[in-house]
Phi, psi and omega in degrees: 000135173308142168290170210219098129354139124003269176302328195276320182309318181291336187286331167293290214279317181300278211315322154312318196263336171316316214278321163295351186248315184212134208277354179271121131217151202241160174325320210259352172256339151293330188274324160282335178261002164256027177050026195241180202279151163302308175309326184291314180304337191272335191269350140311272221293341155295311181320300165301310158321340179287313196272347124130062196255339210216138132264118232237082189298133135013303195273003182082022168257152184242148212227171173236129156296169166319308171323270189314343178265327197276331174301287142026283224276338189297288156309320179272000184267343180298311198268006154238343150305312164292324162324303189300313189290313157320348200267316196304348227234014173075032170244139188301161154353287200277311176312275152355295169308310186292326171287337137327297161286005189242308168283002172267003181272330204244316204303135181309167204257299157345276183320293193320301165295349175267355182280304181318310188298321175294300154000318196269326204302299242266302154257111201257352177275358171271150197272118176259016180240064195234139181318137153300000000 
């Protein structure tokens, strides 16, 4: 399996959340929800497709592999865990998120778990897997 970027992570977790939202997703719906070029999409979705994270349907939809979904789900649950805790921590919404997408690509796998476990001890009725 290819090793996965940064960028290549965001394009599975946007393709994950497309997916929460409407079960169609197309090149041109990644690209209005990352602010990027339609051509920047296409040359992520070879890569990803190459590297065997996306399946890419006749009809432009685009699917997450097993693979491309356990990456995803990986991030995206990293980037509302870390939301929640920045939000809990007195930092606005909006900070928070963009700050968010930027520490769930480093945090360690360690670390990332004992901040959730505290997270869950300290609030256990939030939800920390709730959509961006």
């Amino acid at each position: 399996m290819a090793k996965l970027y940064e960028s290549g992570e965001n394009y599975l977790e946007t393709i994950l959340i497309l997916h929460l939202h409407d079960n169609f997703v197309r090149a041109v719906d990644i690209a209005h929800e990352m602010d990027v070029s339609k051509p920047s999409v296409s040359r992520a979705m070879g890569i990803l497709r190459d590297g065997g994270f996306i399946n890419i349907a006749e009809d432009g939809n685009i699917t997450l592999t097993e693979s491309g979904t356990e990456v995803a789900e990986r991030i995206y649950e990293r980037h509302c865990v870390l939301s929640q805790w920045l939000i809990d921590l007195g930092v606005k919404p909006e900070t928070a998120a963009e700050d968010a997408c930027r520490m769930e690509h480093v945090i360690s796998a360690e670390s990332f778990k004992c901040l959730k476990k505290h997270l869950k001890k300290e609030h256990p009725n939030v939800d920390l897997k709730k959509k961006k």
